[in-house]
VOGU-3710 file (C-alpha; in Angstrom, 3 decimals, decimal comma):
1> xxxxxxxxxx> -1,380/-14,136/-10,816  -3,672/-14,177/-7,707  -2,682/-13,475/-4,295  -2,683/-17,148/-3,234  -0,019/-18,350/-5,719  2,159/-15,742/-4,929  2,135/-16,632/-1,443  2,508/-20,205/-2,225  5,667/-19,482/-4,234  7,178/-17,474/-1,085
11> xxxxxxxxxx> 6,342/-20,346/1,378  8,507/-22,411/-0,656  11,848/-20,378/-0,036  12,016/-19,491/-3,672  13,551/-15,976/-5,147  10,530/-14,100/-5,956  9,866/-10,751/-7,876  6,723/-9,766/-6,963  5,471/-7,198/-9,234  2,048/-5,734/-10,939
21> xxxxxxxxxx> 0,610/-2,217/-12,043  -0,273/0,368/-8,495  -3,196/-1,084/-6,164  -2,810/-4,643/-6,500  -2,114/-5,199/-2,898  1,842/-6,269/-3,417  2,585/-4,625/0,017  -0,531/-6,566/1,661  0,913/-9,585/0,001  4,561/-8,642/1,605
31> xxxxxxxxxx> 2,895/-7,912/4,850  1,121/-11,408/4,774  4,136/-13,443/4,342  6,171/-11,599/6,788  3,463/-12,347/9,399  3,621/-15,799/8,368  7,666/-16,037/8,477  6,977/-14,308/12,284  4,682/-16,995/13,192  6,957/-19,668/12,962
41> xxxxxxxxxx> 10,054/-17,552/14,360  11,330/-16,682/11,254  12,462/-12,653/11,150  12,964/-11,184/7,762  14,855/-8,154/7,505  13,023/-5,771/5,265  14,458/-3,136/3,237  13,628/-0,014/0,626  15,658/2,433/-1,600  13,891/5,086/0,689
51> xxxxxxxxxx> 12,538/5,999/4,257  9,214/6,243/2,793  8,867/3,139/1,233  10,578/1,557/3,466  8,032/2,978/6,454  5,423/0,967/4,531  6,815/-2,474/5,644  8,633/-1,267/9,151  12,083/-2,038/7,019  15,434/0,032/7,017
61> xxxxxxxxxx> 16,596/1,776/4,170  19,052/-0,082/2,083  21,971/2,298/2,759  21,955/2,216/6,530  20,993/-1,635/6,638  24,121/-2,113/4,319  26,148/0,062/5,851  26,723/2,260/2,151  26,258/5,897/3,382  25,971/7,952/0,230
71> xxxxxxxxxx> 27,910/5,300/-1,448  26,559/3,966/-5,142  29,369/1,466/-5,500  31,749/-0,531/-3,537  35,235/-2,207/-3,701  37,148/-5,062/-1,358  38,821/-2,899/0,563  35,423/-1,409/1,214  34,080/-5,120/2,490  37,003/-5,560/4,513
81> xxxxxxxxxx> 35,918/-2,601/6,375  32,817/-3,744/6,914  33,702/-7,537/7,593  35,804/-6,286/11,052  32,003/-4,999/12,201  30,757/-6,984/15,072  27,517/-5,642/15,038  27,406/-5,843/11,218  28,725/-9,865/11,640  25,766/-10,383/13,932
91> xxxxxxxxxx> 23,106/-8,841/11,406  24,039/-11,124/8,604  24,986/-14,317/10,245  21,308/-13,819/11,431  19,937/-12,876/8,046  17,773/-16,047/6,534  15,194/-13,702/4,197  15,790/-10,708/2,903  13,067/-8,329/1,453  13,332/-5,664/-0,801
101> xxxxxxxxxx> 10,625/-2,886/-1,489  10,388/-0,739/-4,048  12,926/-2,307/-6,442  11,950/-0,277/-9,251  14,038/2,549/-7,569  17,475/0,431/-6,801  19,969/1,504/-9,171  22,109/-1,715/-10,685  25,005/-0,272/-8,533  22,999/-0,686/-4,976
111> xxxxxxxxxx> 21,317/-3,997/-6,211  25,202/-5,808/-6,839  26,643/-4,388/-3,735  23,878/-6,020/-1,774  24,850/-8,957/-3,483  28,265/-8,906/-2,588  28,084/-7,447/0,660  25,953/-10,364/1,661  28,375/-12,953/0,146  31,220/-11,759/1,746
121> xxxxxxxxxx> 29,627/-12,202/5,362  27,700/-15,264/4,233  31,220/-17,211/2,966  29,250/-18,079/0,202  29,349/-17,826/-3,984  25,410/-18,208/-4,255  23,408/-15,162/-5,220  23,163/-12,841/-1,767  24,951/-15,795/-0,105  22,123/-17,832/-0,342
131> xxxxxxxxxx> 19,475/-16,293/1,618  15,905/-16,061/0,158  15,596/-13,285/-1,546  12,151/-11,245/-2,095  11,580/-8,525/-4,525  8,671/-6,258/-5,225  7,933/-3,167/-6,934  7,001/-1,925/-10,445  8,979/-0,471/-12,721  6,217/1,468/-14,492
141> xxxxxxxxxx> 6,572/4,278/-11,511  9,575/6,064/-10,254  12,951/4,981/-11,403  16,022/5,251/-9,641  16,943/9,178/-8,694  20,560/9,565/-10,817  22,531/12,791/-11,062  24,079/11,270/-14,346  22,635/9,814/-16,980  23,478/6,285/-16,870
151> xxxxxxxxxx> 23,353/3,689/-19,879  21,929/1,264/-17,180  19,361/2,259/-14,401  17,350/-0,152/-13,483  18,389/-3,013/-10,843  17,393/-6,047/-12,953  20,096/-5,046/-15,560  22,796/-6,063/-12,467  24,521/-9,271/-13,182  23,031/-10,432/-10,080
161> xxxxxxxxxx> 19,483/-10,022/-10,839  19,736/-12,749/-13,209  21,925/-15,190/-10,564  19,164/-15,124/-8,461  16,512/-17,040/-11,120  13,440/-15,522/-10,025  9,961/-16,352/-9,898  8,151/-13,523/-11,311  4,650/-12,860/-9,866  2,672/-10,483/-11,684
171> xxxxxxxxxx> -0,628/-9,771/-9,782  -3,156/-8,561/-11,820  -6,323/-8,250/-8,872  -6,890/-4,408/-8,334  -7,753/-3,156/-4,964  -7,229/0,412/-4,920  -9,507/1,365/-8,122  -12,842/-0,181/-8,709  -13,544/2,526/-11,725  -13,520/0,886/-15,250
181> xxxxxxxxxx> -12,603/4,223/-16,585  -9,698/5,121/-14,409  -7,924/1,369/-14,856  -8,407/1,947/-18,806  -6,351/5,007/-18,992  -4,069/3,559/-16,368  -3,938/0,663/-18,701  -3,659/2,227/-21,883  -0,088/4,220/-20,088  1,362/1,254/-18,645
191> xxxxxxxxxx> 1,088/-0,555/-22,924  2,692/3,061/-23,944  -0,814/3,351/-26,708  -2,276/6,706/-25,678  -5,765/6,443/-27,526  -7,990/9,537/-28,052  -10,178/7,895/-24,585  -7,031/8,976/-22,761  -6,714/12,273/-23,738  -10,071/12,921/-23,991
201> xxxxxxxxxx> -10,429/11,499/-20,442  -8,222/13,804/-18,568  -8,907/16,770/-20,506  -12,338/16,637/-19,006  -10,616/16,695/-15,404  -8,495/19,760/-16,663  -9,630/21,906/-13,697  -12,668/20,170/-12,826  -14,540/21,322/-9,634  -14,699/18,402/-7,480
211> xxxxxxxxxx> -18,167/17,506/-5,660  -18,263/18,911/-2,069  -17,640/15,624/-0,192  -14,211/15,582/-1,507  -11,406/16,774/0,091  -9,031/17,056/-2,524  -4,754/16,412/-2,077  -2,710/18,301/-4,235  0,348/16,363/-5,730  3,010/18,139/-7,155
221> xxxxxxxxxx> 6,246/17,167/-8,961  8,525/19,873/-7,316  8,856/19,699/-3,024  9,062/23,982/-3,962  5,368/23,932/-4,644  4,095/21,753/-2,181  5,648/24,038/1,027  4,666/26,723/-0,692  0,902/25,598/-0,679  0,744/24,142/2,558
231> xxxxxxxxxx> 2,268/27,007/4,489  -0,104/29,377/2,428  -3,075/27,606/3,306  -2,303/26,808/6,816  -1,775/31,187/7,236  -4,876/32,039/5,721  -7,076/29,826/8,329  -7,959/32,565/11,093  -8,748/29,823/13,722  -6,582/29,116/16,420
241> xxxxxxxxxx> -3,170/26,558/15,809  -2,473/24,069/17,980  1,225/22,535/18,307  1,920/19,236/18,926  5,314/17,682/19,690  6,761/14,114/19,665  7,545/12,245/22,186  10,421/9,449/21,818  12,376/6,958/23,781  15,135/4,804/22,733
251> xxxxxxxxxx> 18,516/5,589/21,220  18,925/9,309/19,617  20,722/7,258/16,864  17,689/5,027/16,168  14,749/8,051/17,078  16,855/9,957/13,865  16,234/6,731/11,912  12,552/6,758/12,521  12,227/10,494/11,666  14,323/9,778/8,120
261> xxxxxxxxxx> 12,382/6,735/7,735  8,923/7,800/7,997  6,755/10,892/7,461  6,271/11,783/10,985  6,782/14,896/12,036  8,854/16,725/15,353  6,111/19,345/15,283  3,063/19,318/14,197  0,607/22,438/13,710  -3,107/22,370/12,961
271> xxxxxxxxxx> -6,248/24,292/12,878  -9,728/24,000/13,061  -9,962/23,709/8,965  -6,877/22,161/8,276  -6,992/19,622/5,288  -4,559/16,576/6,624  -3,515/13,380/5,488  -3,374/10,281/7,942  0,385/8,645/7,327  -0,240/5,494/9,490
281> xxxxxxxxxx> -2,566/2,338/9,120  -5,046/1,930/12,055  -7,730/-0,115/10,360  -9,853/-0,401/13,653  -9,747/3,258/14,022  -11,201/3,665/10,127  -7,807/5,061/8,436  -4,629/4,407/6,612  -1,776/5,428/5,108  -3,281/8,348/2,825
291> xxxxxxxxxx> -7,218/8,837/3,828  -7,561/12,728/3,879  -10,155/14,886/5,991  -10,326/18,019/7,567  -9,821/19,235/10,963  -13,182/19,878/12,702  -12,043/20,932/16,171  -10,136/19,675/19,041  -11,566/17,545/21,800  -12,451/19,303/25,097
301> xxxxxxxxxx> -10,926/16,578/27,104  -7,340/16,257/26,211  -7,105/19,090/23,106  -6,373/16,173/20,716  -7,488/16,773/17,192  -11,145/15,583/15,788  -10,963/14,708/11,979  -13,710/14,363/9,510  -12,697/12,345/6,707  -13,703/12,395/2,788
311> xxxxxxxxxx> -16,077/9,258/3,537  -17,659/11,051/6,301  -16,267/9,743/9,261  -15,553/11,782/12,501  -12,119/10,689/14,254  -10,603/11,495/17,881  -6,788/11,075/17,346  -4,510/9,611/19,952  -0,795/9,941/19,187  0,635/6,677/17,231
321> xxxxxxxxxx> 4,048/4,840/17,179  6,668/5,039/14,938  9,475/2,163/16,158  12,668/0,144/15,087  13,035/-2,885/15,552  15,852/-5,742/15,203  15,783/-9,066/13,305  14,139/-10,521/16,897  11,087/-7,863/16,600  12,771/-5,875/20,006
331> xxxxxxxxxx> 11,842/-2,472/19,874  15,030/-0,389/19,711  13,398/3,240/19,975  9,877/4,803/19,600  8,307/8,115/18,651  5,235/9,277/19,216  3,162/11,441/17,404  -0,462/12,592/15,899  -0,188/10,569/12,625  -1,314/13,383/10,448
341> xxxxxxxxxx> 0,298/16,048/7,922  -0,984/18,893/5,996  -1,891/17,905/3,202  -3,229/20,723/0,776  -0,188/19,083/-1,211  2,369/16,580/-1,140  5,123/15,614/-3,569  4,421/12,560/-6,327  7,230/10,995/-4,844  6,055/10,739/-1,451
351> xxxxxxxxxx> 2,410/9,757/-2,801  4,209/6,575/-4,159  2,076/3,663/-2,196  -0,430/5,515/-0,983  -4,255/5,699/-2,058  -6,249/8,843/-1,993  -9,468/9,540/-1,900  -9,259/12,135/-4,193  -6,477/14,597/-5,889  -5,559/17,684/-7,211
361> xxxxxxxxxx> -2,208/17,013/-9,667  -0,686/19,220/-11,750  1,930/17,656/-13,826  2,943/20,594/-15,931  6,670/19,953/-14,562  7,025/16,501/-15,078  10,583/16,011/-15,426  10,507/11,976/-14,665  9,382/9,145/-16,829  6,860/7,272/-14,745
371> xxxxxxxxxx> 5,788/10,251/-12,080  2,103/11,065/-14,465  1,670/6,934/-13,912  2,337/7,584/-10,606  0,345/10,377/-9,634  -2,898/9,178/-11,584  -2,716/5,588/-9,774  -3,221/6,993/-6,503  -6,781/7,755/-6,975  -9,622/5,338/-6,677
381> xxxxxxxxxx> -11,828/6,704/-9,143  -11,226/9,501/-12,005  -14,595/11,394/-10,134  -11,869/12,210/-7,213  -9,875/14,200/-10,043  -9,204/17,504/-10,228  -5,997/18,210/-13,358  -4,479/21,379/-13,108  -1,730/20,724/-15,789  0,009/17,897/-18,143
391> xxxxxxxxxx> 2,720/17,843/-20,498  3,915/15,376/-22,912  5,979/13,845/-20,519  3,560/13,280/-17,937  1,933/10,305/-19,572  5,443/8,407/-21,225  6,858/5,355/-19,503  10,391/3,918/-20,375  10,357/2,254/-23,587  12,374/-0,419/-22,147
401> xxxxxxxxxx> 9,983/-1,257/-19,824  7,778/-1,512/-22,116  9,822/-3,851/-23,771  10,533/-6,413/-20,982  7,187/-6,606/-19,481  5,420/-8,611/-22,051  8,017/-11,335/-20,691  7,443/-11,023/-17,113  3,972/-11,651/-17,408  4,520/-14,654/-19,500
411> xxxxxxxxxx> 6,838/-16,082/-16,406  4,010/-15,150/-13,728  1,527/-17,655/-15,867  4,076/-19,967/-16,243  4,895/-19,940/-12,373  1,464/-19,903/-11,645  0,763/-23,299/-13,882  3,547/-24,789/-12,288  2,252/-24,046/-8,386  -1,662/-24,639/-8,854
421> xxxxxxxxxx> -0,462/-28,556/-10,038  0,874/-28,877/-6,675  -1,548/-30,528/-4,204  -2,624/-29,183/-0,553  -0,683/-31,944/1,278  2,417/-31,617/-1,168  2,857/-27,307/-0,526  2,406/-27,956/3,235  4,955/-30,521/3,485  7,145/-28,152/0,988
431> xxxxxxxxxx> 6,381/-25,322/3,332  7,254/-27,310/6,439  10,638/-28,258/4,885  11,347/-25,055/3,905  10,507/-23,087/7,910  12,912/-26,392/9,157  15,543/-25,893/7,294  15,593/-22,055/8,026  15,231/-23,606/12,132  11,955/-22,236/12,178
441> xx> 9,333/-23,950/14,236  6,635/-25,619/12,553
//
């Protein structure tokens, strides 16, 4: 399915699982629509299983917008705690569209106490009490973290996945790689039919020098390695480090939130040399979330740190804003900070929505079905590859995955049918109905 008929399918207030294999723009399609719902004075509240992913989108992570703490399950006595919340009343009488990122990493448990939670506040027996509810992710990459192992572990094997009769929208445009090669072997993972192309593919990146104008991240599977490199790295530059710390206003409740929500850092150190990693978008600058570079110097003005990036660009930095917002879009607290990291290595798991210019990944530890998809789909081209390691496990999804998709795809085209009969005049006035009866203006 294309962008367009996705969005058309949203405007209409319909449940929607939005889903599709890594770079085909499902948070820029997210992103879209909650500009739209802003436009006419609708405010979704946005939400992801973690800070990272839930940075992508400005949302909250589901266990402090739910109020779960480290909980995995809930009971009534539970909800009647929660129910004698004002603040908690307030947030869900509000609450007209809810959002949900990175689905694929909700266990079954979080996904039906959502459901219930927002029942119980709503007064109402409908699925999530009858708010619009949008879901996006793919469950190719990382599954839910577990300390057990559960019979069920994915979020659309809750009861209430299925009460909420979604409209699946499988977008199938990639942005992120334009390299026929690269998309095959992603392909060829994502069907679970390893050919000899794969293999032989990635065993000619098995330790492959890169060509000079890359600056390679390396992703590992284990956070051990990646401090390990960094700090390493960072020592043996002889130039001179520079420290920069945040600045913040706001709540100290709500500056915590930003700092467990986001990859930005209290204190930052660089050096002249330093490979980074940009972790905010700032399109009119020339980065985003995951363009890597090197640190050239420091400007003579105000010290501030001069990057050259892997496409050749030279950038000044000026410190960026982290915030939190409410469901009105008031800013509730703000840090401030360079919006860089070291980045000689990062985790897989915190590479998950990012693109990268190019990588260094050594999956020799894969312990995770889904984390080899993962780390190979951040790359837009397999000439920005560099393997240090694979096993077995690196390049299996979950068979039942595998299973179900083949399904999803068929209701995407079937959705897709049904929305392109529609006529121009007939989705407007849909649309219109739909912003009205949510009190939005139109």
């Amino acid at each position: 399915m294309k962008q367009e008929s996705a969005l058309n399918i949203l405007k209409l207030g319909k449940n929607v699982f939005i889903t599709g294999s890594a770079g085909t723009g499902k948070t820029y399609l997210l992103n879209k629509f909650i500009r739209y719902l802003k436009s006419k004075d609708i405010y979704p509240s946005v939400v992801a299983p973690t800070g990272i992913s839930a940075s992508h989108l400005k949302g909250s992570t589901i266990h402090s917008f739910f109020y779960l703490g480290i909980r995995e399950t809930i009971d009534e006595g539970y909800i009647n705690f929660l129910l004698d919340k004002r603040y908690l009343q307030k947030r869900f009488e509000n609450l007209q569209v809810l959002i949900i990122d990175e689905v694929s990493m909700v266990s079954p448990e979080i996904f039906s106490a959502m459901d219930l939670i927002l029942q119980s506040f709503k007064g109402s027996v409908e699925p999530f009490g009858g708010v619009q509810v949008v879901l996006s992710g793919d469950f190719f990459q990382l599954p839910p973290v577990s300390k057990t192992k559960k019979e069920k572990r994915f979020a659309w094997q809750s009861p209430s996945w299925k009460s909420l009769k979604l409209q699946s929208c499988y977008l199938e445009e990639k942005f992120r790689q334009d390299d026929n090669r690269l998309i095959k072997v992603l392909d060829e993972i994502r069907a679970g039919k390893i050919t000899n192309y794969t293999h032989t593919m990635l065993e000619n990146r098995l330790n492959k020098e890169l060509a000079p104008n890359f600056t390679p991240t390396k992703l590992y599977t284990h956070n051990i390695d990646v401090d390990r490199i960094n700090n390493i790295e960072l020592a043996k530059l002889k130039t001179k480090p520079k420290l920069f710390v945040y600045e913040s206003k706001g709540g100290k409740t709500y500056i915590e939130k930003i700092f467990k929500s986001s990859l930005v850092l209290e204190e930052l150190t660089l050096k002249k040399g330093a490979v980074v990693i940009f972790i905010k978008n700032n399109h009119e600058k020339g980065y985003v979330n995951g363009t890597t570079g090197v640190v050239e110097g420091f400007s003579s003005l105000d010290n501030m740190p001069i990057v050259k990036t892997t496409d050749g660009a030279k950038i000044k930095l000026e410190y960026e804003d982290w915030t939190i917002e409410n469901e009105k879009s008031e800013v509730l607290a703000t840090v401030s900070q360079v919006p860089l990291r070291l980045a000689w290595a990062i985790t897989v798991h915190k590479s998950q929505g990012m693109t990268l210019s190019s990588a260094e990944i050594d999956l020799s530890k894969t312990f995770e079905v889904g984390q080899g998809y993962v780390a190979l789909s951040r790359i837009k081209s397999i000439d920005g590859l560099k393997l240090l390691g694979v096993n077995p496990k690196a390049l299996i999804v979950d068979p039942l995955i595998l299973h179900i998709d083949p399904r999803v795809k068929l209701a995407s085209k079937k959705a897709q049918k049904e929305i392109e009969k529609l006529s121009k005049a007939t989705l407007k006035k849909r649309f219109n109905k739909y912003i009205r009866s949510l009190g939005g203006r139109v």
